[in-house]
N, C-alpha and C positions, 0 to 999 in steps of 0.2 A: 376309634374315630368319634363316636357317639360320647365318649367321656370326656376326651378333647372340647368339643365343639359346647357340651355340659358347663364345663372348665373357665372358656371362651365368654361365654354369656354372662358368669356369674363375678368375672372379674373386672370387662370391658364396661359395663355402666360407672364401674369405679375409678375404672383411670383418665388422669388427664396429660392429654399427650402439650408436651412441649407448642408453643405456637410460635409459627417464622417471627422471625423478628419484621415489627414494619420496614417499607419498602421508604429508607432514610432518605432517597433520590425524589420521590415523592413528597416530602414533607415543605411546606415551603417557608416556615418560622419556625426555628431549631433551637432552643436552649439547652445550655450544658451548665449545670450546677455542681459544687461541688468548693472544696475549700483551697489553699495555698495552692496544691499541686495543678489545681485547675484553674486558678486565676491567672499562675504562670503563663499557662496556657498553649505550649508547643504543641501539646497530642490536640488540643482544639484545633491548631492553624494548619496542621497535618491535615485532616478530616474536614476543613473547610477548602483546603489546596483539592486534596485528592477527590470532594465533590464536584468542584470548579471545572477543574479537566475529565473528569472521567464522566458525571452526568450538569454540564452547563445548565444555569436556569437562573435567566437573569431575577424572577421576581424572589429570588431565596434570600435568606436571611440567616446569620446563623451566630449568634449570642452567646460570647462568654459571660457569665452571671459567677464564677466562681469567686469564693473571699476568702481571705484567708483568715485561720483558725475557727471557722465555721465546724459546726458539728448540726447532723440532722435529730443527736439524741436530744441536743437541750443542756445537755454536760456541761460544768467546766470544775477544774481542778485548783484548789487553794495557789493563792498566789498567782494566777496567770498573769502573762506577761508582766512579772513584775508586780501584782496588784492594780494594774492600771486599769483592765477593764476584765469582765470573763468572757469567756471564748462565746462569739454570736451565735442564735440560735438560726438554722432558717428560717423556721417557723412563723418568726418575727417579721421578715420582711416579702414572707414566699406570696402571697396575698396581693402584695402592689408589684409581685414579679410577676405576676400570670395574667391581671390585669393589665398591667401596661402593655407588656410585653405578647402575650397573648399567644404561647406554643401551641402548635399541633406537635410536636414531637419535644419531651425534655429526655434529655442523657442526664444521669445521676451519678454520682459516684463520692459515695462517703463511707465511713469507717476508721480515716487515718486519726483524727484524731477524735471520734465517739468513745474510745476504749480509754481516755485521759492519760496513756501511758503508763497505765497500771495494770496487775494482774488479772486474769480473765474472770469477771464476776457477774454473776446471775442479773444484779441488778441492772448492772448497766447494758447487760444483752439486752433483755427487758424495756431500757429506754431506746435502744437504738432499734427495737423492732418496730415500738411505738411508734418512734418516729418514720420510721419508714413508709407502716401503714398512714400516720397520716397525711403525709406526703404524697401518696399515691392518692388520699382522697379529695385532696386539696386540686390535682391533677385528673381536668376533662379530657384531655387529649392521649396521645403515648407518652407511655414513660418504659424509657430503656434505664432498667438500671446494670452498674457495673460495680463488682467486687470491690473493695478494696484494692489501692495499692499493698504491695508487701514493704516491710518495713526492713531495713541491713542493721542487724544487730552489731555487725562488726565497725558498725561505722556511728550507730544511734547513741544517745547519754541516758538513755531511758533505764534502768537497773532492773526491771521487767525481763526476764530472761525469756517468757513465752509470748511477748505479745507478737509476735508474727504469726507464728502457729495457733496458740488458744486463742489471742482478742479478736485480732486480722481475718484469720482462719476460721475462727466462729462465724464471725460478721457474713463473713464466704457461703460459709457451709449451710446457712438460712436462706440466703437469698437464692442459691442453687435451689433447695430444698421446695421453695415459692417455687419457681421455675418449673419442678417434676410435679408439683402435685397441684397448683394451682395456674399454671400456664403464665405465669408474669414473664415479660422479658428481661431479659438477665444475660449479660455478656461477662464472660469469667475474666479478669485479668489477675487475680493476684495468685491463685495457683500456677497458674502460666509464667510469671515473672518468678516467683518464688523459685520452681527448676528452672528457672535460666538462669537465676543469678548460683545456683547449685553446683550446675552441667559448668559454667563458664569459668567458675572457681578452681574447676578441679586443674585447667591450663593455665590458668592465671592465678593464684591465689590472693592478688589486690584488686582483684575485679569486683568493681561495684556499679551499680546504675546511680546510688545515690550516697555523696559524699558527707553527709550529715544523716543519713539514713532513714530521712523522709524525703526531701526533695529530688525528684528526678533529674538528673541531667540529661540532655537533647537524643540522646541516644535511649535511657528510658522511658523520655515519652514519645520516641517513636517506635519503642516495644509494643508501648500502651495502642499508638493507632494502628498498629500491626493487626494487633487483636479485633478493633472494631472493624475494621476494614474486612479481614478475615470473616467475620460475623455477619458483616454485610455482604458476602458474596463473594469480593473480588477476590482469589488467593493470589492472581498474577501481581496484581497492584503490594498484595501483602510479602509478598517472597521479596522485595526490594529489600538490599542494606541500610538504607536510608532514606527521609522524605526528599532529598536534594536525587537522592538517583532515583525513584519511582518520579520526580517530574519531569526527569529528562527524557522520558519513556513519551511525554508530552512535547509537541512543536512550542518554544518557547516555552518551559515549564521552568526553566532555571530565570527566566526574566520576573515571573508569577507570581512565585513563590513570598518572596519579598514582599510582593503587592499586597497580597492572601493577606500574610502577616501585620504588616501595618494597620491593616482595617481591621481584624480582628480588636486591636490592643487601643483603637478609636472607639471602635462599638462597645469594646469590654466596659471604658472609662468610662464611656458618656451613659452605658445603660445602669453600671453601680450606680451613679450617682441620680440617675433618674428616677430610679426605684428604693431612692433615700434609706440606703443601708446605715446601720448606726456603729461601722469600727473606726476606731479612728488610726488615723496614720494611713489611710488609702487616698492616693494621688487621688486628686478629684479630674471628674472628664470635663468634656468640651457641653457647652449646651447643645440639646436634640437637635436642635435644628440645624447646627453649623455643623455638629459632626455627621448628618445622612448627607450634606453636601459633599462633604470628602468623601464620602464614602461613594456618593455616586461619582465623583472625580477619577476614584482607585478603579470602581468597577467601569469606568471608559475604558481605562488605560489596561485593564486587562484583558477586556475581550478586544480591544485592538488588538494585543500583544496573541491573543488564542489565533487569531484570524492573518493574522502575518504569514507571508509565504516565507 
């Protein structure tokens, strides 16, 4: 016992245990950052649905900021798109996102395209921890980050044979690692996707989440809000097959949903353009001021629709 207890002493100054994830029902200005798969934006309007019904609060806010071909390393690869422009940094515009915009709570999630679709290399690990770190310093409030999507080799053009595993899977393996030894919050999704897309092959063998093998289809980013949901607590909300059957679970949740939706992809547009992002080829939004009206219009119509008998 006496060695034990010895043992105890001499390791427990040194470890640091995992910390809850903040309490995201609390939080009342939400931003989610992150590139294409987040701009899309389903796993956002899932988690803005699933907050709606499950913890109401009308002063909440909850910001897609994702863009597409964003990288948090600063990367971009010869010839992007064409030559037309290189892939945007955050970094570039994360400054008038935090200012305007003003989070106590950002979700992150990058990685898909920090690795350029190239083979796993030091350097670029190296820029994508950078960037992460500085990210988080740039960040007063919480910052949840989240793994990497995984990437479907079976379906991608990338000639990279391990970037799921070595870039993906590196990206993963870091931010875990922050996690156990430095308490960051960190929700795993691409280890999780990665066997599902494994486990589901073995019955289907054309089963994929994503048909270009980045983009998710509505069913992988309701994998994705499975995960955070999960993370956050709810497993009942998480066990649903779909965001459409976890809001039926809700009085009027099928009427919501919709609503949820719309306003997300007002606030997305109108907060890109507010916080004068430089890609181009992005739909420009409504000005501020006309899109919080709608948006206060949607959220009438949807706590009516919560409050209907």
């Amino acid at each position: 016992m006496k060695i034990l207890l010895y043992a105890l002493i001499l390791v427990l100054p040194n470890m640091v245990f995992a910390a809850p994830l903040p309490a995201v029902e609390k939080a009342k200005r939400i931003v989610f950052l992150g590139d294409s798969i987040t701009y899309g934006g389903h796993y956002v309007a899932c988690i803005d649905a699933w907050l709606t019904m499950k913890h109401p609060g009308s002063e909440r806010v909850v910001i897609n900021l994702g863009l597409s071909s964003e990288t948090v390393s600063g990367l971009s690869e010869e010839g992007h798109a064409g030559g037309r422009f290189p892939r945007p940094d955050l970094h570039e515009r994360l400054s008038r996102i935090l200012a305007k915009a003003k989070p106590d709570l950002v979700l992150a999630c990058y990685g898909m395209n920090c690795g350029i679709y190239q083979s796993a290399d030091r350097e670029r690990l190296k820029a994508y921890q950078n960037g992460i770190l500085k990210l988080r310093e740039a960040i007063k409030g919480e910052v949840i980050h989240i793994t990497p999507w995984s990437y479907d080799h079976s379906r991608g053009r990338t000639r990279t044979k391990d970037y799921n595993e070595a870039v993906l899977g590196g990206f993963a393996s870091w931010l875990l690692e922050r996690k156990e030894k430095d308490g960051w919050h960190v929700i795993d999704l691409h280890g999780p996707m990665s066997a599902e897309i494994l486990k589901r092959r073995k019955a289907d063998p054309e089963f994929t989440f994503q048909r270009d093998g980045v983009h998710p289809n509505e069913e992988g980013h309701w994998f994705a809000a499975q995960q955070l949901i999960r993370s956050f607590g709810d497993e009942q909300s998480a066990k649903a097959g779909s965001v459409v059957e976890m809001m039926k679970e809700f009085p009027n949740g099928g009427m919501i949903l919709p609503l949820v939706t719309t306003r997300m992809k007002i606030l997305r547009d109108a907060w890109l353009t507010e916080t004068k992002h430089l890609r181009p080829g992005v739909k420009a939004g409504l000005p501020m001021e006309e899109a919080e009206k709608r948006v206060v219009d949607l959220a009438d119509l949807i706590r009516k629709a919560r409050i209907a008998e």
